[in-house]
Each structure stands twice: as structure tokens, then as C-alpha cells.
GUZA-431483 format. One line per 3 residues: number of its first residue (from 1); their letters; for each residue y, z negated, x of C-alpha. Coordinates in nm, 2 decimals, always signed. Last residue first. Example, Ala and Ser with C-alpha at 12.3 -4.5 7.8 and 13.67 -1.06 7.14 Angstrom:
<nodes>
2) sa) -0.11:-0.71:+1.37 ~ -0.45:-0.78:+1.23 .
</nodes>
This chain:
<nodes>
417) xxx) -1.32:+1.60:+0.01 ~ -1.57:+1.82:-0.16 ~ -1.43:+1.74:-0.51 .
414) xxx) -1.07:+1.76:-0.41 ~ -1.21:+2.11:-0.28 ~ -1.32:+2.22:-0.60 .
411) xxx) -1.03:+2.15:-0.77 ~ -0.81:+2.35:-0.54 ~ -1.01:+2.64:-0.57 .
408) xxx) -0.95:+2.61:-0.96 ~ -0.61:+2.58:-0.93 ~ -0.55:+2.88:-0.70 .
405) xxx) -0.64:+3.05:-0.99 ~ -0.22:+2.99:-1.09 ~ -0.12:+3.22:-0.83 .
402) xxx) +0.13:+3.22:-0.53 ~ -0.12:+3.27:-0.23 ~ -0.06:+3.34:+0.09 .
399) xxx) -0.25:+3.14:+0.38 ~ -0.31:+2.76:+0.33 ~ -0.49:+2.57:+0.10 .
396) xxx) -0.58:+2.19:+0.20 ~ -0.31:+2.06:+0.03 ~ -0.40:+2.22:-0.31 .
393) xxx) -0.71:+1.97:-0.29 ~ -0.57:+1.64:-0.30 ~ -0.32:+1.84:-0.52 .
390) xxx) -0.50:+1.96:-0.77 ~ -0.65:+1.61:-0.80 ~ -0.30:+1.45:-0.81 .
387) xxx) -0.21:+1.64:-1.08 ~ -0.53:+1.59:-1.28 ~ -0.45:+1.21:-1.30 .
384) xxx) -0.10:+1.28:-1.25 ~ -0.08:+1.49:-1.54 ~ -0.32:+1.28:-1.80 .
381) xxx) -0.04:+0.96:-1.74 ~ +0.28:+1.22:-1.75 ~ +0.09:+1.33:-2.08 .
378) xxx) -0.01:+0.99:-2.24 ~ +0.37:+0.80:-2.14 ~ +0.52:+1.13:-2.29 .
375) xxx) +0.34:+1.09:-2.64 ~ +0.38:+0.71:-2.60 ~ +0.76:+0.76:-2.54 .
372) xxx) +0.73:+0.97:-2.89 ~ +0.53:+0.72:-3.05 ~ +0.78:+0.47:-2.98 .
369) xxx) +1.06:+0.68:-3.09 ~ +0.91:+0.78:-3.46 ~ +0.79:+0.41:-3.53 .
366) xxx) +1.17:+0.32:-3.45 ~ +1.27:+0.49:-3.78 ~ +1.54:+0.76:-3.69 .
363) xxx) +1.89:+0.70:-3.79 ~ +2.02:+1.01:-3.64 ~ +2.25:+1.16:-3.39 .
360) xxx) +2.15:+1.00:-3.08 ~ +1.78:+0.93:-3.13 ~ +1.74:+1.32:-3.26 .
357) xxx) +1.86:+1.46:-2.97 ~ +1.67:+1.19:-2.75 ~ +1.42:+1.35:-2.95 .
354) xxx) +1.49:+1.70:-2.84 ~ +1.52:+1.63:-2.44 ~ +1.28:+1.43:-2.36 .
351) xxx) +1.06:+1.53:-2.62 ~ +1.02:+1.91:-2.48 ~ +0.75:+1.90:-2.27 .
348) xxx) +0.58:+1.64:-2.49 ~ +0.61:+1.84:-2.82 ~ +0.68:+1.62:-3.05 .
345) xxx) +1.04:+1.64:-3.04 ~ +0.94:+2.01:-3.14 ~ +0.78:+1.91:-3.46 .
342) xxx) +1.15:+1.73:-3.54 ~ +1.39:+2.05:-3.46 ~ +1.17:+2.26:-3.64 .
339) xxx) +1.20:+2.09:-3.92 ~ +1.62:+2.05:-3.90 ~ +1.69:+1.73:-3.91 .
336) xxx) +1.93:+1.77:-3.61 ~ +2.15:+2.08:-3.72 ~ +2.46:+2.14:-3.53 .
333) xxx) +2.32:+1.97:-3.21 ~ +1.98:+2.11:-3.28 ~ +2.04:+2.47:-3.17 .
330) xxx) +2.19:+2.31:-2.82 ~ +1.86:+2.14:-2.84 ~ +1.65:+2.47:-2.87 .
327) xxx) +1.80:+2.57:-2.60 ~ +1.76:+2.28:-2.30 ~ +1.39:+2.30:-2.45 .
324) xxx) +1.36:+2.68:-2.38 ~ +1.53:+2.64:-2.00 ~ +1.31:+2.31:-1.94 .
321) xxx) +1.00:+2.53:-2.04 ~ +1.14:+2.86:-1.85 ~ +1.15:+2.66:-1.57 .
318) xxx) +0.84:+2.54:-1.56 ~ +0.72:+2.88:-1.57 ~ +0.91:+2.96:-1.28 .
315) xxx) +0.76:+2.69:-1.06 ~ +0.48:+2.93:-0.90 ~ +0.77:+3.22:-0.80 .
312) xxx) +1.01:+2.97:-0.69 ~ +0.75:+2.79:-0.47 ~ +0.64:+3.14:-0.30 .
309) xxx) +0.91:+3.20:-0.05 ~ +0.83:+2.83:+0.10 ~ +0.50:+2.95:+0.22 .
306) xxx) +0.19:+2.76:+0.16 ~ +0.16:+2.73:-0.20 ~ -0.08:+2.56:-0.45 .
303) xxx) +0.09:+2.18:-0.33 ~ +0.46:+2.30:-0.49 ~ +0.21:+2.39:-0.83 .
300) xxx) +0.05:+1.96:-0.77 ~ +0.45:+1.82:-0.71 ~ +0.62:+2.03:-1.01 .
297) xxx) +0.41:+1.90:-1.28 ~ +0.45:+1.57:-1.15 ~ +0.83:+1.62:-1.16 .
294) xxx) +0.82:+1.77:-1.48 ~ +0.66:+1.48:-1.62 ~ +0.85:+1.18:-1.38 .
291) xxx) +1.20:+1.32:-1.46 ~ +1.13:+1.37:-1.82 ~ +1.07:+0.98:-1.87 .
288) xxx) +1.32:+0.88:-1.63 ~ +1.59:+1.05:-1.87 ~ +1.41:+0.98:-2.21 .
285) xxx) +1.46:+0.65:-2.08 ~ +1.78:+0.62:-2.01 ~ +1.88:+0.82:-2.24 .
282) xxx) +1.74:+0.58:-2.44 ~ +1.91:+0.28:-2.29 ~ +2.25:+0.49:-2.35 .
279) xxx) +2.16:+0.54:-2.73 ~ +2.04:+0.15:-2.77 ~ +2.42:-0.01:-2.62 .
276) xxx) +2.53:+0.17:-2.98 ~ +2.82:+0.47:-2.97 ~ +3.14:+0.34:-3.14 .
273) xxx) +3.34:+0.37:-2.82 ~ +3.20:+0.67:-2.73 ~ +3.51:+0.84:-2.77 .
270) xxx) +3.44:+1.19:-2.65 ~ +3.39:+1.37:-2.99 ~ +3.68:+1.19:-3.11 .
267) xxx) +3.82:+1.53:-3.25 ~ +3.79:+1.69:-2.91 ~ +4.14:+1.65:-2.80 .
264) xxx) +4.20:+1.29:-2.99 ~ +3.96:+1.18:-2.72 ~ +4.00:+1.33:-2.44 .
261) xxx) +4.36:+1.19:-2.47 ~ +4.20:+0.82:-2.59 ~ +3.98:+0.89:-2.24 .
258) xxx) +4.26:+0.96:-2.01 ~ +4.28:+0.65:-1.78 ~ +3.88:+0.63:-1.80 .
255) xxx) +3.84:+0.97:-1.72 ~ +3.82:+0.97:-1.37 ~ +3.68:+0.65:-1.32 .
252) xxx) +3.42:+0.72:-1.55 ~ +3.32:+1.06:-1.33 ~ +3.36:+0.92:-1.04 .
249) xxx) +3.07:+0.63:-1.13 ~ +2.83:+0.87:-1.31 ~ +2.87:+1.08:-0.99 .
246) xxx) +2.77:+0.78:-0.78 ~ +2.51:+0.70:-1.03 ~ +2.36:+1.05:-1.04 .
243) xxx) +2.33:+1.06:-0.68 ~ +2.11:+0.74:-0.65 ~ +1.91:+0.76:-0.94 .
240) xxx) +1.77:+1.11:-0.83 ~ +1.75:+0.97:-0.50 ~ +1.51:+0.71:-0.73 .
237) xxx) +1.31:+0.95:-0.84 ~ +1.32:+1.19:-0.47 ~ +1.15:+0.86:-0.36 .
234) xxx) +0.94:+0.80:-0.62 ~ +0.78:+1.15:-0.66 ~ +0.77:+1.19:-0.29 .
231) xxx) +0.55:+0.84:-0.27 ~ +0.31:+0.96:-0.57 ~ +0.23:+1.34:-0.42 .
228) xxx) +0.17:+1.16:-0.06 ~ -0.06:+0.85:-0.21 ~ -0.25:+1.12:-0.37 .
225) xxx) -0.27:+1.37:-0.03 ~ -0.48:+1.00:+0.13 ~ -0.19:+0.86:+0.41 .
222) xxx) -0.35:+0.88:+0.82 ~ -0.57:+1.22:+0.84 ~ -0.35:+1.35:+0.53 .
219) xxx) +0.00:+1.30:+0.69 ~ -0.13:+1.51:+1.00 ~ -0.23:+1.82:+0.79 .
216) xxx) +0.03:+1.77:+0.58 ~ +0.27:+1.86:+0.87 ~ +0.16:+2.19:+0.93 .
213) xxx) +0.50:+2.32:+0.91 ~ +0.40:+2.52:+0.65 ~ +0.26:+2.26:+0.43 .
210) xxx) +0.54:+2.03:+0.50 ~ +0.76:+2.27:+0.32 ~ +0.59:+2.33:+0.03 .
207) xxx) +0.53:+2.02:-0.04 ~ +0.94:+1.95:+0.00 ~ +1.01:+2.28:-0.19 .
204) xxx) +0.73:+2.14:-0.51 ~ +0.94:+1.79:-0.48 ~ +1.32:+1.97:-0.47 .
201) xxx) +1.24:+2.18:-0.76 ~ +1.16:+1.91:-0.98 ~ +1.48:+1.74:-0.85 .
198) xxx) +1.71:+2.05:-0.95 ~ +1.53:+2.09:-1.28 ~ +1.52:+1.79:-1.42 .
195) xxx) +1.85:+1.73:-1.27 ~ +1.98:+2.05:-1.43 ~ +1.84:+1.98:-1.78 .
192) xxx) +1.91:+1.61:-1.84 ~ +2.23:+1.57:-1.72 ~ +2.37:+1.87:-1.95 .
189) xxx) +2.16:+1.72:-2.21 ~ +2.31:+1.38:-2.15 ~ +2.69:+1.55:-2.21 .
186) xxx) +2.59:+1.68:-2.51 ~ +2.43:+1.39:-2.60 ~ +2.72:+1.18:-2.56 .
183) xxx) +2.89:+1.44:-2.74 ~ +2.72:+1.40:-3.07 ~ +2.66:+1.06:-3.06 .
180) xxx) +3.09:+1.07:-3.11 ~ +3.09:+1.30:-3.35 ~ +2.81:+1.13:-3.55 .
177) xxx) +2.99:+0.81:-3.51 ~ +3.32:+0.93:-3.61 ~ +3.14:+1.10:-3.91 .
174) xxx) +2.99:+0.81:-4.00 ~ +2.64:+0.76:-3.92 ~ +2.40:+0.65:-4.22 .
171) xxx) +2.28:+0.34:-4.19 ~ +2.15:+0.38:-4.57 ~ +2.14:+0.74:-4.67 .
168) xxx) +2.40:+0.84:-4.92 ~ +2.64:+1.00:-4.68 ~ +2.98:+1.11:-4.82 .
165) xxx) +3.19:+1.36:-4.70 ~ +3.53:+1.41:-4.89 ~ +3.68:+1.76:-4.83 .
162) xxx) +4.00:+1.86:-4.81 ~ +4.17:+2.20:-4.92 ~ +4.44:+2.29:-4.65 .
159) xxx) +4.81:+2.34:-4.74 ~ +4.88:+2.70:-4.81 ~ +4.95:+2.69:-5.15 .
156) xxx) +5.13:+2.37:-5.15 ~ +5.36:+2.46:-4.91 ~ +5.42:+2.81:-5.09 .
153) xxx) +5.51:+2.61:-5.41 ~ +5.73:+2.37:-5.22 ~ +5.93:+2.68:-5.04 .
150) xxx) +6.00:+2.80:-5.42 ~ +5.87:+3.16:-5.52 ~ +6.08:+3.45:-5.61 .
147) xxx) +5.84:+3.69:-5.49 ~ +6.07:+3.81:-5.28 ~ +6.19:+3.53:-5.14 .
144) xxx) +5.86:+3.40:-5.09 ~ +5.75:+3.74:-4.89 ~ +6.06:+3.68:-4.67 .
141) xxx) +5.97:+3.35:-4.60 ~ +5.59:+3.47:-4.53 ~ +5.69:+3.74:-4.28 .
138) xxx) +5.95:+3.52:-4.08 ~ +5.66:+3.25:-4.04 ~ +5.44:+3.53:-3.93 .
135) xxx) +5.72:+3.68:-3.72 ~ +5.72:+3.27:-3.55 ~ +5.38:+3.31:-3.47 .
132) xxx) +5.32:+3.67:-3.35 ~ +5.59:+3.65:-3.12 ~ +5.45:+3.31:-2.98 .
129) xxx) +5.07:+3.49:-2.95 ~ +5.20:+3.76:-2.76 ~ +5.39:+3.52:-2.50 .
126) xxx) +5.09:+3.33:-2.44 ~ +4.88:+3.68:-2.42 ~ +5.05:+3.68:-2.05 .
123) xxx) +4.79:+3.98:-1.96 ~ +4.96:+4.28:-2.18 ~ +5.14:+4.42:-1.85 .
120) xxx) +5.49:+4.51:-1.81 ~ +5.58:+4.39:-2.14 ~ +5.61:+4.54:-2.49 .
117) xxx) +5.58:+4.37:-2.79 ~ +5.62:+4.58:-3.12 ~ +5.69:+4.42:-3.42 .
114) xxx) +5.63:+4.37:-3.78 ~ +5.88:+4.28:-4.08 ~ +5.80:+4.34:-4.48 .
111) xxx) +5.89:+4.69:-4.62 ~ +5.54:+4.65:-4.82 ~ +5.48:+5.00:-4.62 .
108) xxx) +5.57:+4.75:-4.26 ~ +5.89:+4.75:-4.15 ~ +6.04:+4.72:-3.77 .
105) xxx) +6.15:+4.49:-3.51 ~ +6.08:+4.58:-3.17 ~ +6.05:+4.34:-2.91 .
102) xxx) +6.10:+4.41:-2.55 ~ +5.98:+4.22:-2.23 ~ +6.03:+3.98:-1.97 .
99) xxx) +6.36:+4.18:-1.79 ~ +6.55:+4.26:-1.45 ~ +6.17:+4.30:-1.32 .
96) xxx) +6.21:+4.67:-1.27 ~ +5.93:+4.69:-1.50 ~ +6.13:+4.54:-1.79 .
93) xxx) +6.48:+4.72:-1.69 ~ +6.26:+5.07:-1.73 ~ +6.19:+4.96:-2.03 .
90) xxx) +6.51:+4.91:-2.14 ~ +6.67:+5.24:-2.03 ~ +6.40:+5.39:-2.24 .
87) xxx) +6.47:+5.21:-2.58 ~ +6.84:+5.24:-2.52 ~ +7.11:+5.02:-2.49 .
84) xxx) +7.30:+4.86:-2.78 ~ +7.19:+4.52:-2.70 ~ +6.98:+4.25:-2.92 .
81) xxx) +6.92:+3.94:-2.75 ~ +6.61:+3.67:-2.75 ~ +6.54:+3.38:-2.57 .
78) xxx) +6.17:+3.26:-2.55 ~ +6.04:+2.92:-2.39 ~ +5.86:+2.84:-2.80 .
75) xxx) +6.07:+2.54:-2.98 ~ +5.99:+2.74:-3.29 ~ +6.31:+2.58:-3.42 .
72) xxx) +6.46:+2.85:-3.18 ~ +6.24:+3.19:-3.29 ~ +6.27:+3.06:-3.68 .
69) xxx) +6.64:+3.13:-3.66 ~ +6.59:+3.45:-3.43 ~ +6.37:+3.55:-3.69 .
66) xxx) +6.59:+3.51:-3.99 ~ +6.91:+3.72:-3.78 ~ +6.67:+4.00:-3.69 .
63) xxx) +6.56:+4.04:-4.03 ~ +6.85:+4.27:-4.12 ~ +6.63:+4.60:-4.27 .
60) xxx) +6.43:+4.65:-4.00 ~ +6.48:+4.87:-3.66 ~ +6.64:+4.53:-3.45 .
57) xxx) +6.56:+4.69:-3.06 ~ +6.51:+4.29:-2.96 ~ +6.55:+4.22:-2.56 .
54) xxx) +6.32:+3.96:-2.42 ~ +6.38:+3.69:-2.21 ~ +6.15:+3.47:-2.04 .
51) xxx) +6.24:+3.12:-2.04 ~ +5.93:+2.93:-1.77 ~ +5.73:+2.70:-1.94 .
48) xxx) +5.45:+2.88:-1.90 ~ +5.50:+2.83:-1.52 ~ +5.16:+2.63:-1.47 .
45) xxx) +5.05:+2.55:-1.13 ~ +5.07:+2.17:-1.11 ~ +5.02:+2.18:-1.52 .
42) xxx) +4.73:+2.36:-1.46 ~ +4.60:+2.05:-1.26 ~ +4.69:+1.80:-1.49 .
39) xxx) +4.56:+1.96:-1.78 ~ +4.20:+2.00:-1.56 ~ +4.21:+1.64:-1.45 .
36) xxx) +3.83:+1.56:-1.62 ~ +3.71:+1.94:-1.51 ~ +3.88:+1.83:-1.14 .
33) xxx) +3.72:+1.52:-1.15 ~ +3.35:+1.63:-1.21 ~ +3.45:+1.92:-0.98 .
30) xxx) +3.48:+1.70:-0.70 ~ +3.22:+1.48:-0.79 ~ +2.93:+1.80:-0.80 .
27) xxx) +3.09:+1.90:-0.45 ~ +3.04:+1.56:-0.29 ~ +2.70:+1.51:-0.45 .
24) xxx) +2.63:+1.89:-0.33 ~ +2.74:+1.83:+0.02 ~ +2.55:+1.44:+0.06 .
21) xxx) +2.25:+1.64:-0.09 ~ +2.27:+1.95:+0.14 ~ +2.37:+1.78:+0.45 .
18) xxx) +2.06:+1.57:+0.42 ~ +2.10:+1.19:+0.49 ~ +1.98:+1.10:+0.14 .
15) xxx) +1.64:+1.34:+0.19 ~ +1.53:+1.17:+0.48 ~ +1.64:+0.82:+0.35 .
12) xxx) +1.42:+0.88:-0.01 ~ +1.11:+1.06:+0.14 ~ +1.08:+0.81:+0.41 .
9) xxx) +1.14:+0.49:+0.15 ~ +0.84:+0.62:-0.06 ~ +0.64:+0.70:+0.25 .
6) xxx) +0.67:+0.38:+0.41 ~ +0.61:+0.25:+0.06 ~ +0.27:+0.43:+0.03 .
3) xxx) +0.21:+0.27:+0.38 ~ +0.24:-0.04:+0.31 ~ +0.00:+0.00:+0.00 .
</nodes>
């Protein structure tokens, strides 16, 4: 057993002194903070703000004087002029840089006002979007005047229709809460997926790796291959652990400052203060869970192949698995008691993702989540029994080889050994 720890706390110190990892922590932090800072970072470089002036050619029946009123409550950086000059001279000011744009106000067949924008290029769509904004507002006014309607009346047609949501389940989440759930496991999914698939990947390289160094040879003569597979999948677990706390840690204390702004941004979908102590525990879970299934799965294909070239190639499948769950949970997000939705928790390749879906948004019985952890518990338990058998075996196979038949010699030699 010492030596299964020597192993354990090899794997985990090699691996947390590698450029790569300390690079890609430092790299996965730094955009954590920047995606968490992003207003404040446009901001740095933002010149939206910034007057630009546009010229008005005024070719409608007198509705330059209405627009240029609902142009300045607008609040919008735009200043407008009319001038006497014409069309052509002005656009050759525009791309001589002397001016922002032109506007050209005309009428439509209802005789009601539309314009023509023109600019040196069409990529500022900020300025396109104001113009289209306050003639809008200039339209409709003009419309209620001629329809001899009162500004009340047009008010109260266009004010939004609301609708009360009741839930007549017991315990039912509010919809605060079920926002809220909703993007913590958003967020978790994200977490989820890539380091399920960046750590699984890491274990079947590592094998991989020794193998064609010859390595394993020399680890097998002193540590049994079963002790090996058990020790990397602890110690790239808990370097798993490791980086996602220190990221867990800049990302909080990046957004902690700004979380009521996040917020009221997203509709309180990033709140979380409403979200029960039980949703993070299960993600813990579900999280460790998932780790230790792929991760197994990922350990015996890694000991099929000699050549580093080949891991990608054997793992792929895997991937597709983690890459179909990761989907079908983005489908469930807007639907989470959908049927298929609640067979596929089930399914133990999936559960870690889909019925921590389902634990975060939905009042679940707790029958349903112990029998899923069981589920999972069964199959990581059944995996590493014939995982590590595979690859007490695998390790023995050199030369090239990439294919899933390779299982069956590797079976045959764990019995021989």
C-alpha cells in the first residue's frame, strides 16, 4: 500500500509541476476574469461614446424638425445638421473623413418617414440601430397623429401583455429559483464536460506515454499494472481538484464585486443566492462521480496503445459519449421533465451530467438521486473490475495497434500473468 501512494503522490506532483498544467491554469484564470471584467474591459477600449455627426438631406414632408426632437431626448452620441450642399459633395466629405455619415429622410407609400444611412463602411451597426430607433419613434408619433389617436391610447396599446406563472406542485421552484438553478448548472455543465474530458484524456496520454518510453515495463516488475491504473486515477483526481479550486477561487473573487450587476444582466440567472447548500454538494458529486467513470474508461483504452499518435483515435468514442451527453443537457435546460430527458439520467454515461440537470432545476424525490449515484457507483465499480483487467494485460502490448480487438488479447494475457 506504500507504494500505491508513492505512486498516487508521483502522478499528482509530476503532473502539478508541468508547464502545461501550471500554463493552462494560468491561462483558463485569466480568461475566467477577463469574461467576468468584459464591460470593463470594452469600456477601456470603447469609443461608442464618441459624437459623430451626420448631415440630414430632409426629402420628407417637414419631419426633420420631429426627428431631430426625438434624436436629443434619445440621449444617443449623434448630432444632426441639415445643409444645402449636395448629395455627392457630401459623400465625398464622409469618406474624406470631414464627416460620420449621411441620413436621408424620405417617405414611405403610406407617406410615413424612412431613411437612408450612409457611412463609409456599414460595420458600426451601433449607429444604424440609433437611426432606426428614434425614426421608429418618429414613425409611430406621426402614425398617431394621423390616426387621430391619443399618446395614452398608443401607450397602452403597445405596453407588454403580462403573464402570471403559477406552480401548483408543492416545493415548486419559483421562478427566481428556477432561473437561478438554471445557471448554476449551466455553469457546472460547462465544468463538467471539459474536465471530464480534458482529465480523461490526460490518464489514457499518460499510459500511453509510459508505454512507449518503456517505462511500464519497469513500473510492472516492482508496482502490479492494477495498483498503476488506480494511483494515476487518484492522482490526476485530485490534480483535477487542485486546478479547478484555484480557478473556482479567481473566478469568485472576480465576480464577487459585480455579482448583483451580473445579476440584474441575466435576469437573476446568476444570483445563486437562493440556490440550496444540497445543489452545490451534488455537483459535487455528480462531478467526482463522472470523473472517476470516464476516467477509468479512459485508463484501460490509453493501456490498448503503444504509440502516443493512437490515444486520440481509441478515446474518440468516449468523446463522442461526453459530447452527446453535454447536448442532450443543453436540450434539457429549457425542458427538464422532458421523458427523454429522465430515461437518459438513467443512463450511467450520461447521469452525471443529466440528473444533476434534473437535481438543480427540479424537486426530484430523493429515491430518484440515490438510485442514480448507485447506478454510477455499480458501473465505475464493474469498470474498474474489468478495467483493471484489460489493463494488467493492455500493458504488456506493444507495437501498433489502435483497435478495440485488442481487448480480447489483453484479456488473455491478464489471465496468463
Amino acid at each position: 500500500m506504500n507504494k500505491f501512494w508513492i505512486m498516487v503522490a508521483h502522478t499528482y506532483l509530476n503532473k502539478l509541476k508541468t508547464k502545461s498544467f501550471i500554463i493552462t491554469t494560468i491561462i483558463t484564470a485569466l480568461i475566467l476574469y477577463g469574461i467576468s471584467n468584459i464591460t470593463t474591459i470594452i469600456d477601456m477600449f470603447d469609443n461608442s461614446e464618441q459624437t459623430k455627426e451626420f448631415t440630414v438631406i430632409d426629402q420628407s414632408e417637414g419631419y426633420y424638425d420631429q426627428f431631430e426632437a426625438n434624436l436629443a431626448a434619445s440621449g444617443f452620441p449623434l448630432t444632426i445638421e441639415t445643409s444645402d450642399k449636395e448629395e455627392k459633395e457630401l459623400e465625398k466629405s464622409v469618406l474624406a473623413g470631414e464627416l460620420d455619415g449621411i441620413i436621408v429622410l424620405t417617405n414611405d407609400a403610406n407617406q410615413l418617414p424612412q431613411a437612408t444611412v450612409k457611412t463609409s463602411s456599414i460595420t458600426d451597426s451601433q449607429v444604424f440601430t440609433q437611426v432606426e430607433q428614434v425614426l421608429q419613434q418618429t414613425k409611430l408619433e406621426i402614425g398617431r397623429e394621423k390616426l387621430g389617436l391619443q399618446t395614452n391610447d398608443l401607450d397602452q396599446l403597445f405596453t407588454p401583455v403580462e403573464v402570471q406563472k403559477v406552480a401548483l406542485e408543492d416545493n415548486a421552484k419559483t421562478e427566481e429559483e428556477l432561473n437561478q438553478a438554471r445557471g448554476l448548472v449551466y455553469v457546472l455543465l460547462f465544468v463538467i464536460y471539459f474536465s471530464v474530458i480534458f482529465y480523461a484524456s490526460m490518464i489514457a496520454t499518460e499510459v500511453a506515454t509510459e508505454k512507449s518510453s518503456r517505462v511500464m515495463e519497469i513500473l510492472i516488475s516492482s508496482v502490479s499494472p492494477v495498483k498503476q491504473m488506480f494511483a494515476k486515477l487518484i492522482g490526476i483526481g485530485l490534480l483535477s481538484i487542485t486546478q479547478m479550486l484555484v480557478i473556482l477561487i479567481v473566478g469568485y473573487a472576480s465576480i464577487q464585486a459585480k455579482i448583483d450587476d451580473l445579476s440584474a444582466m441575466t435576469g437573476g440567472m446568476f444570483g445563486f443566492s437562493d440556490i440550496p447548500t444540497s445543489t452545490f454538494i451534488y455537483a459535487g458529486i455528480y462531478f467526482l462521480l463522472g470523473y472517476f467513470l470516464f476516467a477509468t474508461l479512459a485508463a484501460f483504452l490509453g493501456s490498448l496503445v503503444s504509440r502516443i499518435e493512437d490515444v486520440q483515435q481509441l478515446i474518440s468514442p468516449m468523446i463522442f459519449i461526453i459530447v452527446g451527453a453535454f447536448m442532450i443537457a443543453m436540450f434539457g435546460l429549457t425542458n427538464p421533465e422532458a421523458p427523454f430527458i429522465t430515461v437518459t439520467s438513467y443512463i450511467p454515461f450520461f447521469t452525471p451530467m443529466i440528473m444533476f440537470l434534473r437535481v438543480g432545476m427540479l424537486n426530484i424525490p430523493f429515491w430518484e438521486i440515490a438510485l442514480s449515484i448507485a447506478i454510477l457507483l455499480g458501473s465505475i465499480i464493474v469498470l474498474a473490475v474489468f478495467g483493471a483487467r484489460v489493463y494488467k494485460g493492455g500493458v504488456l502490448i506493444y507495437g501498433k495497434s489502435s483497435s478495440f480487438k485488442d481487448l480480447k488479447r489483453a484479456l488473455m494475457l491478464s489471465k496468463n500473468k
